[in-house]
N, CA, C and O atoms as a GROMACS GRO file, in nm:
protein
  348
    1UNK      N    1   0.084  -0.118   0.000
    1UNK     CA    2   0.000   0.000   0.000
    1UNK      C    3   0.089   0.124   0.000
    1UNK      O    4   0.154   0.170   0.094
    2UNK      N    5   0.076   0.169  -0.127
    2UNK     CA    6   0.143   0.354  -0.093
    2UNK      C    7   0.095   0.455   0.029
    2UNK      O    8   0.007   0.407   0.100
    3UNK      N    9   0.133   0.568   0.059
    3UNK     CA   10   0.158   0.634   0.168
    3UNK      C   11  -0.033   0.678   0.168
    3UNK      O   12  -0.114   0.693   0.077
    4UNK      N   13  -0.042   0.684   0.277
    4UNK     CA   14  -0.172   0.705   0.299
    4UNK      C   15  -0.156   0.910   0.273
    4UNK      O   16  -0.082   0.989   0.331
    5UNK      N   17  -0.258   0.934   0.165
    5UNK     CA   18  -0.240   1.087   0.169
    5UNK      C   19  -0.413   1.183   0.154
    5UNK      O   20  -0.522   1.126   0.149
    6UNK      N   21  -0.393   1.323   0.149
    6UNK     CA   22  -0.530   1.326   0.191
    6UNK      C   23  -0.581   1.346   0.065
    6UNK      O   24  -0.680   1.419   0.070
    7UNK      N   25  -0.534   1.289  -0.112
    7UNK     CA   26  -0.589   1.296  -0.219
    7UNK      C   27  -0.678   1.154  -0.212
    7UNK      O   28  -0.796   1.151  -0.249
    8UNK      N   29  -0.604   1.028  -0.155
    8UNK     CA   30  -0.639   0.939  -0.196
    8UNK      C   31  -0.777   0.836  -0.118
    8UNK      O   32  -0.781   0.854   0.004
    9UNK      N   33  -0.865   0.753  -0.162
    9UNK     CA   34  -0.921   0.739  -0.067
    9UNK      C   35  -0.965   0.665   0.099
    9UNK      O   36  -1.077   0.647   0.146
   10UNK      N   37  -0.866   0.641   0.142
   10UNK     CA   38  -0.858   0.631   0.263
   10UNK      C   39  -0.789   0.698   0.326
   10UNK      O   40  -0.752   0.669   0.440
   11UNK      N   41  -0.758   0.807   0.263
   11UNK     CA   42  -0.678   0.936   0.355
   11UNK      C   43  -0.852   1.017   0.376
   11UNK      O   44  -0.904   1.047   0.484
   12UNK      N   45  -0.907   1.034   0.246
   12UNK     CA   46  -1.010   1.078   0.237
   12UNK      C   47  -1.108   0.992   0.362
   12UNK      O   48  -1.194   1.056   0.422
   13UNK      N   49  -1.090   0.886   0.386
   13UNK     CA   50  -1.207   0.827   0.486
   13UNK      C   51  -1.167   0.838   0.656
   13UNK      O   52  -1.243   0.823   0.751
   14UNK      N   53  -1.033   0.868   0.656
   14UNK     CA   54  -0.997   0.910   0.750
   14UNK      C   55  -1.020   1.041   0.766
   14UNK      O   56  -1.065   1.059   0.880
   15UNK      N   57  -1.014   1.107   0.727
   15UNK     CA   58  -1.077   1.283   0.769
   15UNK      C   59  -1.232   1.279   0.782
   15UNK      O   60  -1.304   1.367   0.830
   16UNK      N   61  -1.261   1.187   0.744
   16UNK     CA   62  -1.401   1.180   0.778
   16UNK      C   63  -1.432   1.148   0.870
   16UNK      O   64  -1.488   1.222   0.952
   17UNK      N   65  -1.406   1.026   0.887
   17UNK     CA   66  -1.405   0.920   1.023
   17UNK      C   67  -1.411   1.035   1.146
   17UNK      O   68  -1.503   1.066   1.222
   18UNK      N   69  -1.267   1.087   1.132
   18UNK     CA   70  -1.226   1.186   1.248
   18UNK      C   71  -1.346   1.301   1.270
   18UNK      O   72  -1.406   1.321   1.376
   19UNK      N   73  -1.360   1.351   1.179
   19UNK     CA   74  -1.486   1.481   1.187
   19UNK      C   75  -1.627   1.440   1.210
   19UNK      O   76  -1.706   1.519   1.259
   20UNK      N   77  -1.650   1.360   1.187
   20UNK     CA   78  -1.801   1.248   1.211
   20UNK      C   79  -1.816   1.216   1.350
   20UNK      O   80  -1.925   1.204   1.406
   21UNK      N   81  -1.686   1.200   1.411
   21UNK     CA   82  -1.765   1.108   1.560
   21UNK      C   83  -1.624   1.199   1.665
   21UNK      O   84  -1.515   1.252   1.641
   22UNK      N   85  -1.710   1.173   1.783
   22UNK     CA   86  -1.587   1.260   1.891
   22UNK      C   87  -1.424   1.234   1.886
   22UNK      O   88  -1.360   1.207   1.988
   23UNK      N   89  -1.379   1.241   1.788
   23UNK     CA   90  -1.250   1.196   1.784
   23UNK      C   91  -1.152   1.312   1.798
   23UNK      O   92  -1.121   1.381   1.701
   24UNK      N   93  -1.101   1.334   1.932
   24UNK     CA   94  -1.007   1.474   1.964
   24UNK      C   95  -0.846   1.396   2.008
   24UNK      O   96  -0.736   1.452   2.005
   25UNK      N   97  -0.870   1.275   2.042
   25UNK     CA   98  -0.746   1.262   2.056
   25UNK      C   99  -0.668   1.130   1.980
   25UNK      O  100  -0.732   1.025   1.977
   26UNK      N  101  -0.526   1.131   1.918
   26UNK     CA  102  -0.518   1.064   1.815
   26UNK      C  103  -0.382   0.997   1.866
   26UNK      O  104  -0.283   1.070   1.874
   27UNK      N  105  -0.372   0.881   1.895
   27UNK     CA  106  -0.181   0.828   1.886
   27UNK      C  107  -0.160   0.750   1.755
   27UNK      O  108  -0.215   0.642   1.736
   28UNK      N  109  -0.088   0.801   1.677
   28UNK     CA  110  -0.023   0.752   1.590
   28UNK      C  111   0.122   0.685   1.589
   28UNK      O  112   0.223   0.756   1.599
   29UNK      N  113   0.132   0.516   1.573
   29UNK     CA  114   0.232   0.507   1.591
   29UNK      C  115   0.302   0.440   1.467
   29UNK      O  116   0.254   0.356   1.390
   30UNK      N  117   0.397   0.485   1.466
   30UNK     CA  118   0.474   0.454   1.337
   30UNK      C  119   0.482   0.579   1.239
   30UNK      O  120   0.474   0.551   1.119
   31UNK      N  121   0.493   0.690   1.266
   31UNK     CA  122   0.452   0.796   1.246
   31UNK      C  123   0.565   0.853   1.063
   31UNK      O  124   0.555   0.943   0.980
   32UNK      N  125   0.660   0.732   1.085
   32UNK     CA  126   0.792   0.785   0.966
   32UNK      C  127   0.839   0.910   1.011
   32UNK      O  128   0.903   0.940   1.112
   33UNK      N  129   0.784   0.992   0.894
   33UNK     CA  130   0.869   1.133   0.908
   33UNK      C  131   0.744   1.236   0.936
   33UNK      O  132   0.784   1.351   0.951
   34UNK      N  133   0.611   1.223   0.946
   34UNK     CA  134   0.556   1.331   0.948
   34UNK      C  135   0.464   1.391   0.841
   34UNK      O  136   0.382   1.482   0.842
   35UNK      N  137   0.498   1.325   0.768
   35UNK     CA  138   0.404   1.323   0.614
   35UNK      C  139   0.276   1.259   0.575
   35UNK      O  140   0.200   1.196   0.649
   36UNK      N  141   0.263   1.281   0.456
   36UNK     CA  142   0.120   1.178   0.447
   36UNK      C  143   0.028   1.170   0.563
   36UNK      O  144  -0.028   1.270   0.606
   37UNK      N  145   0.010   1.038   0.618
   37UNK     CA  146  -0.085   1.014   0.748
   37UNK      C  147  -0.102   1.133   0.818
   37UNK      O  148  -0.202   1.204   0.814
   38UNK      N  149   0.012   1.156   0.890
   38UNK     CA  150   0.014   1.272   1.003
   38UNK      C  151  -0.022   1.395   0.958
   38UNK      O  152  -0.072   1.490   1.018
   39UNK      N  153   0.018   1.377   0.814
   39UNK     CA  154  -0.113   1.571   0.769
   39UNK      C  155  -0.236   1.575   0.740
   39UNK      O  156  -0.311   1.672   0.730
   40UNK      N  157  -0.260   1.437   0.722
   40UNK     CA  158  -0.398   1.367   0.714
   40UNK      C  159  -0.527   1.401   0.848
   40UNK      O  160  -0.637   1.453   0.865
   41UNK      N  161  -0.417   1.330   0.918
   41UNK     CA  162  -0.458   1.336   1.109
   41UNK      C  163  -0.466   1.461   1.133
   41UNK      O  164  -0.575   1.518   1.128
   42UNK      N  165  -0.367   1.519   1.160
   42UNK     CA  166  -0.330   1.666   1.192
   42UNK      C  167  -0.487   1.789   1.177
   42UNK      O  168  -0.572   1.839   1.251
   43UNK      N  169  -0.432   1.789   0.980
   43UNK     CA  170  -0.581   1.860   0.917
   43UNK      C  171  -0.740   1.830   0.954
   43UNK      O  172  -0.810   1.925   0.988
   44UNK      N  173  -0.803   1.681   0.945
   44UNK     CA  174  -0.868   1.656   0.981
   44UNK      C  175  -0.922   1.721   1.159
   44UNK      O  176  -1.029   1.779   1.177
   45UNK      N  177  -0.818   1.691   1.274
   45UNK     CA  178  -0.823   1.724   1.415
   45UNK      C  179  -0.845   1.860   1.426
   45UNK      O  180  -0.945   1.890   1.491
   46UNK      N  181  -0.749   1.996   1.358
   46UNK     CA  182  -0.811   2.112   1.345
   46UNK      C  183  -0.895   2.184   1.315
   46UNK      O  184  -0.912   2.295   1.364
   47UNK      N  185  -0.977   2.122   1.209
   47UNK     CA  186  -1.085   2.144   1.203
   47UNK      C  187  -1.199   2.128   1.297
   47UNK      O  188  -1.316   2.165   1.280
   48UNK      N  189  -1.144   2.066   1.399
   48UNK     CA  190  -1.252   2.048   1.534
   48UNK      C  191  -1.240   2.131   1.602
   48UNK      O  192  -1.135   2.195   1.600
   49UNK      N  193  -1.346   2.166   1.691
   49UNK     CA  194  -1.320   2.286   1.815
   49UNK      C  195  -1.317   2.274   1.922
   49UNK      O  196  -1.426   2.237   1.966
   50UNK      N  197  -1.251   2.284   1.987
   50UNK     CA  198  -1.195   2.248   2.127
   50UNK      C  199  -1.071   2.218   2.141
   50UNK      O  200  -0.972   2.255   2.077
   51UNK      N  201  -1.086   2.117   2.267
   51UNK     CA  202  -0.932   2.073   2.303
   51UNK      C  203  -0.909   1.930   2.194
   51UNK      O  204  -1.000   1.852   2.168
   52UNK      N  205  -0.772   1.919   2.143
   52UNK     CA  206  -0.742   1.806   2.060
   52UNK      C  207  -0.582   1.786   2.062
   52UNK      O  208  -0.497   1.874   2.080
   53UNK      N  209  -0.558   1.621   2.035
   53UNK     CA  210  -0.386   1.622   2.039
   53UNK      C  211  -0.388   1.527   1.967
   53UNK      O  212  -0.476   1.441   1.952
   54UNK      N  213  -0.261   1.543   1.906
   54UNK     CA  214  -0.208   1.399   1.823
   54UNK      C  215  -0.116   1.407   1.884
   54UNK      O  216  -0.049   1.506   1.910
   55UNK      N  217  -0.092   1.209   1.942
   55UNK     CA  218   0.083   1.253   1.970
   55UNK      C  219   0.105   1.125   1.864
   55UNK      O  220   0.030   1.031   1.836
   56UNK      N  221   0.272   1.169   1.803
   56UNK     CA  222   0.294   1.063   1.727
   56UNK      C  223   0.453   0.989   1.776
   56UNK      O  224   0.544   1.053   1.828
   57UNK      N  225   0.457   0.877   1.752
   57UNK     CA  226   0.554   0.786   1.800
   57UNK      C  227   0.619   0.759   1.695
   57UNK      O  228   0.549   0.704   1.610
   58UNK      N  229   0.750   0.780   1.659
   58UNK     CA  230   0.862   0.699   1.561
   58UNK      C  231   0.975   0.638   1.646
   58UNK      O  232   0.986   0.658   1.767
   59UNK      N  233   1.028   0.587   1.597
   59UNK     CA  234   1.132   0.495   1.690
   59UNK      C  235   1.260   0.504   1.637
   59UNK      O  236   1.355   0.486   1.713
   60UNK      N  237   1.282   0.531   1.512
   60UNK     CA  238   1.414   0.530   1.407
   60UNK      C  239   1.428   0.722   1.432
   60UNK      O  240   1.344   0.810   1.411
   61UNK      N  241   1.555   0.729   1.477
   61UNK     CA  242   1.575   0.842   1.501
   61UNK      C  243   1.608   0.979   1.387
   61UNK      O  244   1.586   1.100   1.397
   62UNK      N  245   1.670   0.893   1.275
   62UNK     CA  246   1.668   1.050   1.174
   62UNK      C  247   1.479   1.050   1.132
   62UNK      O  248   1.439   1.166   1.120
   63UNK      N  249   1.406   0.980   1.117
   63UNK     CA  250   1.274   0.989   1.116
   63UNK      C  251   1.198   1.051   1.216
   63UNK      O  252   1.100   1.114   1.178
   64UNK      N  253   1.231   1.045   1.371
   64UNK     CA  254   1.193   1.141   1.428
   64UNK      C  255   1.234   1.262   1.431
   64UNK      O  256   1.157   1.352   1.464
   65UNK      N  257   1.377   1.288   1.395
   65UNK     CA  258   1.426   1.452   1.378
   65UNK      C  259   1.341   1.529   1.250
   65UNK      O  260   1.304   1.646   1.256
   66UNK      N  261   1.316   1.430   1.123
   66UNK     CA  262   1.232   1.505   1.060
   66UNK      C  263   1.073   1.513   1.112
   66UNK      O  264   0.996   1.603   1.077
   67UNK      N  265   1.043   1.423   1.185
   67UNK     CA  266   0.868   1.396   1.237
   67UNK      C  267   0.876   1.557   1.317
   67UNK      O  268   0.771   1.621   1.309
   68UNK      N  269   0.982   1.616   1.384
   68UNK     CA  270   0.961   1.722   1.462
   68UNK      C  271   0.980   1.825   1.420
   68UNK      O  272   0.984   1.918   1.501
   69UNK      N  273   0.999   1.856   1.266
   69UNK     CA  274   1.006   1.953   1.199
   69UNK      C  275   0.878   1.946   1.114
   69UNK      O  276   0.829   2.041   1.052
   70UNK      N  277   0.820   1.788   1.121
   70UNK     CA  278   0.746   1.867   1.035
   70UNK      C  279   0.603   1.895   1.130
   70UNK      O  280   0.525   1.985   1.096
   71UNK      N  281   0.584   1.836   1.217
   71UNK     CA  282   0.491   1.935   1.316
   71UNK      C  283   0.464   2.070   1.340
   71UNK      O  284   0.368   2.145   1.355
   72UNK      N  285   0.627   2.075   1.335
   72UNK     CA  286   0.629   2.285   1.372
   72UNK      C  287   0.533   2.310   1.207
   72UNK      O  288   0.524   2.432   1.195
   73UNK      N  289   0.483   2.260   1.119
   73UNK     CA  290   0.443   2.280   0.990
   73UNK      C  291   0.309   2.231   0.993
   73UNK      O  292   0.248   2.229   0.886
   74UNK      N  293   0.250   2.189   1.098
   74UNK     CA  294   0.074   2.114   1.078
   74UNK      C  295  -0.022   2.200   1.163
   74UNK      O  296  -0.014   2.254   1.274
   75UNK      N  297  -0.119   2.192   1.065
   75UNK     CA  298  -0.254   2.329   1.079
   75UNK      C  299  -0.294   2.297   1.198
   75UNK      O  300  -0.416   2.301   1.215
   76UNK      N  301  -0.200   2.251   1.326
   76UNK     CA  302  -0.294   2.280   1.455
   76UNK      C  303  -0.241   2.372   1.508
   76UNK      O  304  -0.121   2.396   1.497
   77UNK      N  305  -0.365   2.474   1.612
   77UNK     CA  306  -0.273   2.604   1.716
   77UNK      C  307  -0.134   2.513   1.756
   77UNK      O  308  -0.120   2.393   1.733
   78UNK      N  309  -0.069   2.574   1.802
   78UNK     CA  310   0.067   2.550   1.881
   78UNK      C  311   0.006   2.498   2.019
   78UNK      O  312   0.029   2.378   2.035
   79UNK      N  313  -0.053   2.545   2.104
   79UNK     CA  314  -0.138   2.474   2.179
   79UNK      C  315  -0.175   2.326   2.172
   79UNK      O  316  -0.167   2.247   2.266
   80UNK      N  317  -0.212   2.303   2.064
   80UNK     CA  318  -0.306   2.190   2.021
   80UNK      C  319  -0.155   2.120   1.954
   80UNK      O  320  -0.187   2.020   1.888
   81UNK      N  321  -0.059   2.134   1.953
   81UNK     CA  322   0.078   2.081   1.838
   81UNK      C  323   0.075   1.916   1.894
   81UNK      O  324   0.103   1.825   1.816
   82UNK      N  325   0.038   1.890   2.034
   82UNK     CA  326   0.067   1.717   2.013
   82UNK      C  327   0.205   1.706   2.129
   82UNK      O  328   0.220   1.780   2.226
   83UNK      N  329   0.283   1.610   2.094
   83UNK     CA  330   0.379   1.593   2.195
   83UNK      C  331   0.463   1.489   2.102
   83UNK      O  332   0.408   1.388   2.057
   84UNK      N  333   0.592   1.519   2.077
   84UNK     CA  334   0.666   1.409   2.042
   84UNK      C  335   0.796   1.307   2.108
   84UNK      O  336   0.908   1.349   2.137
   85UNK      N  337   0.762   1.207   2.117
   85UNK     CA  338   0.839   1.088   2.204
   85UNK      C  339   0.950   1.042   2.129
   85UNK      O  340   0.928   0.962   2.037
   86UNK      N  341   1.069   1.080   2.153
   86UNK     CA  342   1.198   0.991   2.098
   86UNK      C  343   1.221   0.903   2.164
   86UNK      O  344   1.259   0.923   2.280
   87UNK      N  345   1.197   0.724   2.093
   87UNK     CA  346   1.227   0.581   2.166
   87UNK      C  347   1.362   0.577   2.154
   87UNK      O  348   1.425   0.481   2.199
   0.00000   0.00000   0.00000
């Protein structure tokens, strides 16, 4: 399966999923670098109002140095940015 993104459709059923039912908080694990899925997740969660977090988990470390750059880059307040875990 190629990268889950929000053209295709189960990136598309995931933003739905998320906006359809109380879904404010998200762990993603296996997160790669931050791309695809996680702007998927990300976009979808801001569009909600209130309190919301994604936290995402990578384990391979140059993948988490980019996973934390690309957060500082996803449409949630800074508030709402999530939390990232280096294993």
């Amino acid at each position: 399966m190629a990268e889950i993104t929000q053209q295709d459709d189960f990136g598309v059923a995931m933003g739905k999923c998320i906006n359809r039912y109380a879904i404010r908080k998200i762990l993603e694990i296996g997160a790669f670098d931050g791309d695809e899925s996680t702007q998927v997740l990300a976009k979808a969660l801001a569009e909600k109002k209130g309190e919301k977090s994604l936290v995402s988990l990578e384990e391979k470390s140059e993948r988490f140095k980019k996973l934390g750059s690309q957060h500082a880059r996803l449409p949630l307040r800074p508030s709402c940015a999530g939390i990232l875990l280096g294993l």
